[in-house]
C-alpha positions as CSV (number, residue, x, y, z in Angstrom):
1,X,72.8,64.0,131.5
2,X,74.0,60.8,130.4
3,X,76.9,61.4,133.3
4,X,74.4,61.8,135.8
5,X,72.4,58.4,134.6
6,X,75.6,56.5,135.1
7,X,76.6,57.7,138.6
8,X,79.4,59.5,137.6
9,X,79.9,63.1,138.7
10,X,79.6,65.9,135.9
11,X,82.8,67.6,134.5
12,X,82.9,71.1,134.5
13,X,85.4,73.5,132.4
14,X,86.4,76.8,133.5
15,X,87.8,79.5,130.7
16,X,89.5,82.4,132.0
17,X,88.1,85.4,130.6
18,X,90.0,88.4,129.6
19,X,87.9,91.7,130.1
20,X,89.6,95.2,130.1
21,X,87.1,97.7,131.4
22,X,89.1,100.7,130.5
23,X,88.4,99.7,126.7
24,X,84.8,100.8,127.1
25,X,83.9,104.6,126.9
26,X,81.4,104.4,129.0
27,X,80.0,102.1,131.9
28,X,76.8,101.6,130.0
29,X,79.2,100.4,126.7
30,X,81.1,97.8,129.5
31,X,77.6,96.9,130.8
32,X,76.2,95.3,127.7
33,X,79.5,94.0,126.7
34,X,79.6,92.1,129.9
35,X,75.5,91.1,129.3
36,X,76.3,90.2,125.7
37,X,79.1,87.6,126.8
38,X,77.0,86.0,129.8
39,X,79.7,87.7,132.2
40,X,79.0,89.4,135.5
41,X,78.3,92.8,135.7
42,X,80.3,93.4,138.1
43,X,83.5,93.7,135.9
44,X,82.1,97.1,134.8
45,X,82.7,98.8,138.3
């Protein structure tokens, strides 16, 4: 906020995330992994 109040742009910081599918049993298991961490979904495919 305080960024945006002073005219400056916001920083941003991106994490690379390492997710193995194949370490879940199931797709269900991957699924709410995925949820739990605030990941896509769409890893679990």
């Amino acid at each position: 906020m305080a960024a945006a109040q002073e005219g400056k742009a916001p920083t941003f910081q991106l994490r690379a995330v390492y997710f193995p599918r194949t370490r879940y049993k199931s797709t269900a298991d991957c699924l709410t992994a995925a949820y739990s961490q605030n990941l896509p979904l769409d890893l679990c495919r």
